[in-house]
C-alpha positions in Angstrom: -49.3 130.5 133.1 -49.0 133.4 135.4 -46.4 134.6 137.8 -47.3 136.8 140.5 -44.1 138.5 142.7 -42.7 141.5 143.9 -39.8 142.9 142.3 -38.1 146.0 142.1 -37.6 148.0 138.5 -34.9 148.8 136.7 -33.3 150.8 134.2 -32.8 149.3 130.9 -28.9 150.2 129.4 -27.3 149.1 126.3 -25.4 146.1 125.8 -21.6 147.2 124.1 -21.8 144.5 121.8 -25.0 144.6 120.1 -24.6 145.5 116.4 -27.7 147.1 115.3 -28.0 146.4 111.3 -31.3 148.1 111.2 -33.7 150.1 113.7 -35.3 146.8 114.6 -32.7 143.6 114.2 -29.4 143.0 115.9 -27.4 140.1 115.9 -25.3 139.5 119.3 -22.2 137.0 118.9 -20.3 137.8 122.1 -21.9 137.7 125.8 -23.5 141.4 126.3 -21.4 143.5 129.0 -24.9 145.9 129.0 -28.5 144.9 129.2 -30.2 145.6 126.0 -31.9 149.1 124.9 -35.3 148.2 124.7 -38.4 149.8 125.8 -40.7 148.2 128.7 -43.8 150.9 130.0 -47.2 150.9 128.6 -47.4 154.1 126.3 -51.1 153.9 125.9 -54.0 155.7 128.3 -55.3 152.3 129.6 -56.0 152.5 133.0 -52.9 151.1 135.2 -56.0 148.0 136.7 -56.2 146.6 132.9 -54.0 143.9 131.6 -54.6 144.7 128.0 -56.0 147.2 125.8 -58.9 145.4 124.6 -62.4 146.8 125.1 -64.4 144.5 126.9 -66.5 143.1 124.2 -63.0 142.3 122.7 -62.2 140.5 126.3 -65.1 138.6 126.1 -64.7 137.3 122.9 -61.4 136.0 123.5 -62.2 133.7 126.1 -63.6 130.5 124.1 -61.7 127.4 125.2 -61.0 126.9 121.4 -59.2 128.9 118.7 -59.5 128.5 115.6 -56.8 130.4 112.9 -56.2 131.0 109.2 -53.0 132.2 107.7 -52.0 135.6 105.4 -50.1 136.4 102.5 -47.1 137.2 105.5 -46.9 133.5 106.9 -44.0 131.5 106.1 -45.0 128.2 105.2 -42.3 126.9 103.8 -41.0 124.2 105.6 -37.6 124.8 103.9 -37.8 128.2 105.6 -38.5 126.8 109.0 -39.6 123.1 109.7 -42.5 124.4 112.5 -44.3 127.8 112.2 -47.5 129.2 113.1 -49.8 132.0 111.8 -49.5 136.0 112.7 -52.7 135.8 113.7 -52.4 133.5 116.6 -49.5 135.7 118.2 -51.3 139.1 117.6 -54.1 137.9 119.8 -52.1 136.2 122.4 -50.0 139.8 122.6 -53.3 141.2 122.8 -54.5 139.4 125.4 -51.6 139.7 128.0 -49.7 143.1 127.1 -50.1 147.1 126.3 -48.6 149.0 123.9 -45.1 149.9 124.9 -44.6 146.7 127.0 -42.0 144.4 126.5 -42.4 140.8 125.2 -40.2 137.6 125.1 -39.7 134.7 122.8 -37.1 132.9 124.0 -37.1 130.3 121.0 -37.6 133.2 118.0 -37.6 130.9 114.7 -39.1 132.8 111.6 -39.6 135.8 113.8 -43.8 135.9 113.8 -43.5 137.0 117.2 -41.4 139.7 116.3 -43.6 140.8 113.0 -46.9 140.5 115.5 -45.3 142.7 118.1 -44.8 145.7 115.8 -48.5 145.3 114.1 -49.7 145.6 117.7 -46.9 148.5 118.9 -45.5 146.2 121.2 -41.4 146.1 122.2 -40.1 142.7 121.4 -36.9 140.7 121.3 -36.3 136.9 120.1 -33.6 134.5 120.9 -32.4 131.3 118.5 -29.4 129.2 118.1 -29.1 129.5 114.3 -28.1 132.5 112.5 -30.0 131.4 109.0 -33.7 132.0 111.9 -31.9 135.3 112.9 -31.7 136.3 109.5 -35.0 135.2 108.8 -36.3 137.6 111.3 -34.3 140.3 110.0 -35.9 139.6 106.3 -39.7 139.6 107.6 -39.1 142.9 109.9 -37.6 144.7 106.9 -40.7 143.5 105.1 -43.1 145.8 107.5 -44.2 148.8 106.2 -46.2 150.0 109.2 -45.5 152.2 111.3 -44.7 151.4 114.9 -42.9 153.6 118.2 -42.0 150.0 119.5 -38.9 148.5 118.4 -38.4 144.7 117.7 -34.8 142.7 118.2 -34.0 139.2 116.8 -30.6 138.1 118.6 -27.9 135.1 118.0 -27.6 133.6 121.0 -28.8 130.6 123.7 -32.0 130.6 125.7 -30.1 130.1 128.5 -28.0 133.9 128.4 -31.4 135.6 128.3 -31.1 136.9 131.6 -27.4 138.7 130.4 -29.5 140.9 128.3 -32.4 141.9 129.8 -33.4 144.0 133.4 -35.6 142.2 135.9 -39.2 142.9 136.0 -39.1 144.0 132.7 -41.1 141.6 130.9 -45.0 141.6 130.9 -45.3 138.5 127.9 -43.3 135.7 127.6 -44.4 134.1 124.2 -42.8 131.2 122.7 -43.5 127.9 120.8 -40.5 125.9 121.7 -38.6 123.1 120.0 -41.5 120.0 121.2 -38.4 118.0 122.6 -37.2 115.3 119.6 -40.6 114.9 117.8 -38.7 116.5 114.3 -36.0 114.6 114.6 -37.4 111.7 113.0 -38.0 110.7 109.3 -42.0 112.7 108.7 -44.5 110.2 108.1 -46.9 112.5 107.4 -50.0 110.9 109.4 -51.0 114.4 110.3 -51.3 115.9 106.9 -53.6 115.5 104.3 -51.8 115.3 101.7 -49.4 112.9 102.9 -47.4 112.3 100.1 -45.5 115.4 100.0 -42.1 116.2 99.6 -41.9 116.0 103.4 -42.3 112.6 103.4 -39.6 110.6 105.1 -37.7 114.0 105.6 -35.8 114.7 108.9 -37.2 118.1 109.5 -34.9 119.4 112.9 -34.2 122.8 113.6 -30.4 121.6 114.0 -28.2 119.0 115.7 -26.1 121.4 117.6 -25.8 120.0 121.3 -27.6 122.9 122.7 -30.9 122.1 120.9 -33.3 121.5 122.9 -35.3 119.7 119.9 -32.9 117.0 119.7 -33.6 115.9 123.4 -35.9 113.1 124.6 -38.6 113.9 127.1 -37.4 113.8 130.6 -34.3 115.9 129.5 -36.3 118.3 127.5 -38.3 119.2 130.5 -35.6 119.8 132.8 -33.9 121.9 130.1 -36.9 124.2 129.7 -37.3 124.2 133.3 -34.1 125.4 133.7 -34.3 127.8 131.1 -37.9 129.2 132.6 -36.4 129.7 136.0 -34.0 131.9 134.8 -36.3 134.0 133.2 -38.9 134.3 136.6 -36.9 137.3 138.0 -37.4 139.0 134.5 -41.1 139.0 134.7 -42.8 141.9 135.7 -45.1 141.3 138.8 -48.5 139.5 137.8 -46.5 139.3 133.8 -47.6 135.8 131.6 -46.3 133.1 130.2 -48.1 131.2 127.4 -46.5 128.0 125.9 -47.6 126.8 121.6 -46.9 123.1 122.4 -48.5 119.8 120.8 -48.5 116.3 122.5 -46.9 113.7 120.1 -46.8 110.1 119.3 -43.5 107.9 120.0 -43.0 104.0 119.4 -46.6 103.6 119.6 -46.7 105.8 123.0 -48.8 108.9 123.7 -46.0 111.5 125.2 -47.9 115.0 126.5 -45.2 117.5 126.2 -47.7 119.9 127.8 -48.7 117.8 130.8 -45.1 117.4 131.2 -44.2 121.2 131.3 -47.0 121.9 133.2 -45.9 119.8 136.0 -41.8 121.2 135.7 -42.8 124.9 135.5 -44.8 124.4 139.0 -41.9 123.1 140.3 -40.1 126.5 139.0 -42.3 128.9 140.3 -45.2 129.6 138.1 -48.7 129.1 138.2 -51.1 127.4 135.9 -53.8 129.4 134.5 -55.3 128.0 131.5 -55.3 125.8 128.7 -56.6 127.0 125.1 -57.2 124.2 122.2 -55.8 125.6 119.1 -57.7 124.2 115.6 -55.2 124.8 112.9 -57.4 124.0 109.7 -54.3 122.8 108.1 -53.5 120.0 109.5 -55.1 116.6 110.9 -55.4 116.1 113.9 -55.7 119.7 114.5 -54.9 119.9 117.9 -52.2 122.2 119.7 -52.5 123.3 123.2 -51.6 126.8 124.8 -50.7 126.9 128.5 
């Protein structure tokens, strides 16, 4: 999705209580007084008219309706680790696509971090909210893992979706990337019908994020898309003038019904402001069906 309005910029401060345990993790515990110190221009020589720095071969290539990824040796696929993931490589090209060096991206649900560890491959500012401290940590343990060299810097923070906008400046985001808790389709006993090898030690495991009351993956459908409308509206004003959006979301099976999570957002984040764009097929090789849907 894209958002196109005029806003003023600002000048990005530091929040008083950020504690920075390395150059590139901090874990915030109290409400942030300050807006965080985190970089936002382009730093490369692209011209000011391009979106990206891809070449236009590069450009072209990218716009197949249907991707198709493979994992690294830096994946987590543990499901101990983290119950939903996906690969580097998915979140370097959507970074790609929608963002310069320098520029600042979102993910407002951070998990493992990959949006963190894709941002500094690519030289990109980045900073990750989540509920639980042990997915906090997690991003601490994958950054610390990167030996290359970046000029961006990359922030996992302990705190609700719903405070982003008490850290950061508006119009100072030009990617929001995120894939979300998919309302309650974990919190159920796995049945595996997607896998195949289905009789894995996932089977008949509840594999949630967590049951805190804040979770949005503990929610049913109708509440799930008002919370992340909610949460999205708050975050319009922090989008830099023609900035992106892109949503990781699969549709899901329920009691024998068909729910479309991404139908449903869709339709909620019109209602909030933004504009629909696309629609990109993911084919994850790993599992069956292998369907996900990028808005």
């Amino acid at each position: 999705m894209i958002k196109e309005k005029k806003i003023k910029k600002y000048t990005v401060k530091k929040p008083d209580c950020v504690k920075e345990e390395t150059s590139a993790y901090s874990m915030v515990t109290t409400s942030p007084t300050k807006k965080l110190d985190i970089g936002f221009r382009k730093i490369c020589n692209c011209q000011n008219s391009h979106i990206n720095c891809m070449t236009a071969k590069e450009w072209l290539k990218s716009q197949i309706g249907v991707w198709q990824f493979y994992y690294e040796g830096r994946d987590v696929r543990d499901k101990n680790l983290h119950p939903a993931t996906f690969p580097i490589s998915l979140s370097k090209k959507i970074i790609e696509l929608f963002t310069h060096e320098g520029e600042l991206v979102l993910d407002p649900f951070v998990g493992s971090g990959t949006t963190l560890v894709a941002a500094r491959d690519l030289n990109r500012n980045a900073v990750g909210f989540d509920l639980q401290a042990q997915y906090v940590d997690l991003c601490q343990k994958r950054l610390q893992q990167s030996s290359l060299f970046s000029n961006a810097k990359q922030l996992a923070v302990l705190d609700d979706a719903r405070n982003i906008p008490d850290y950061l400046e508006k119009a100072s985001l030009s990617l929001i990337w995120t894939s979300p808790p998919y309302a309650n389709l974990l919190n159920r006993k796995r049945k595996n019908k997607s896998r195949r090898d289905r009789d894995n030690e996932q089977l008949g495991k509840v594999e949630q994020y967590s049951q805190d009351p804040r979770d949005l993956g503990i929610m049913e459908i109708e509440s799930y898309t008002k919370a992340m409308g909610d949460i999205y509206e708050q975050l319009f004003p922090l989008l830099k003038p023609k900035a992106h959006c892109v949503i990781n979301v699969p549709d899901m099976w329920w009691e024998n019904k068909r729910i479309t999570i991404h139908v449903s957002l869709i339709e909620e984040l019109r209602t909030r402001g933004y504009e629909l764009r696309n629609i990109i097929i993911i084919w994850d090789t790993d599992k069956l069906p292998a369907k996900k849907w990028l808005l």
